[in-house]
N, C-alpha and C positions, 0 to 999 in steps of 0.2 A: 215830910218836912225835915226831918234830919237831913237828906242832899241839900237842902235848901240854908242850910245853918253851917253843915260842913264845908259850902264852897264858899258863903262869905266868912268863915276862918279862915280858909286859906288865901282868901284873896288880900285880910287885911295882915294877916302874917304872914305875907311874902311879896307883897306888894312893896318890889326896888330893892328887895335884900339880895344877897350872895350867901347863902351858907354855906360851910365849910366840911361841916357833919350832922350826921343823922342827929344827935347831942343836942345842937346847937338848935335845929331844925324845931324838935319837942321841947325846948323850953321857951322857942316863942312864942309855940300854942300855948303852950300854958300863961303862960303873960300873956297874949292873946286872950284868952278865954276868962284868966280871973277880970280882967278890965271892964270887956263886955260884961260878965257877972253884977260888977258894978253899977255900972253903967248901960243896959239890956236895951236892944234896937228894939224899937215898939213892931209889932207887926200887924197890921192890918186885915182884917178878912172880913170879903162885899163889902172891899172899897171901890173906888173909883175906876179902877182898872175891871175887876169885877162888870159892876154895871155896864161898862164899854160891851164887853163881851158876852154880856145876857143875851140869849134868843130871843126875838120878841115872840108874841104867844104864835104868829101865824105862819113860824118858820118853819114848823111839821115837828116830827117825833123823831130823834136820833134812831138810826139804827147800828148794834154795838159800839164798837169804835172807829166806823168806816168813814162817818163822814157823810154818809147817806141819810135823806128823811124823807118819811112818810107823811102822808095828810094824818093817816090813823093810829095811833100803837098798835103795835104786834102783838 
């Protein structure tokens, strides 16, 4: 989840900027960051995107991370 946090900082602090310097760069995160702190983007888990993407029960059993399923577990 931290890539997940990390790249919406950077998208909302840099999103149409020009910085100038590295300086400049880490004191929008920081502003960036204290605002959200404030104001924190709700996050969701087994929402609706979730459910989209449930297997239903008769899709078989993953096998590791190939992609592949079985009728059975392994």
């Amino acid at each position: 989840m931290a890539e997940s946090i990390q790249r919406i900082l950077k998208q909302r602090t840099l999103d149409g900027q020009h910085p100038q310097s590295p300086a400049e760069i880490g004191g929008w995160f920081e502003q960036t960051a204290q605002a959200w702190n404030r104001q924190p983007t709700p996050f969701l888990w087994n929402g609706k995107r979730r459910q989209r993407r449930r297997k239903r029960s008769g899709d078989g059993h993953a096998v590791g991370g190939s992609g592949a399923h079985t009728q059975q577990p392994l």
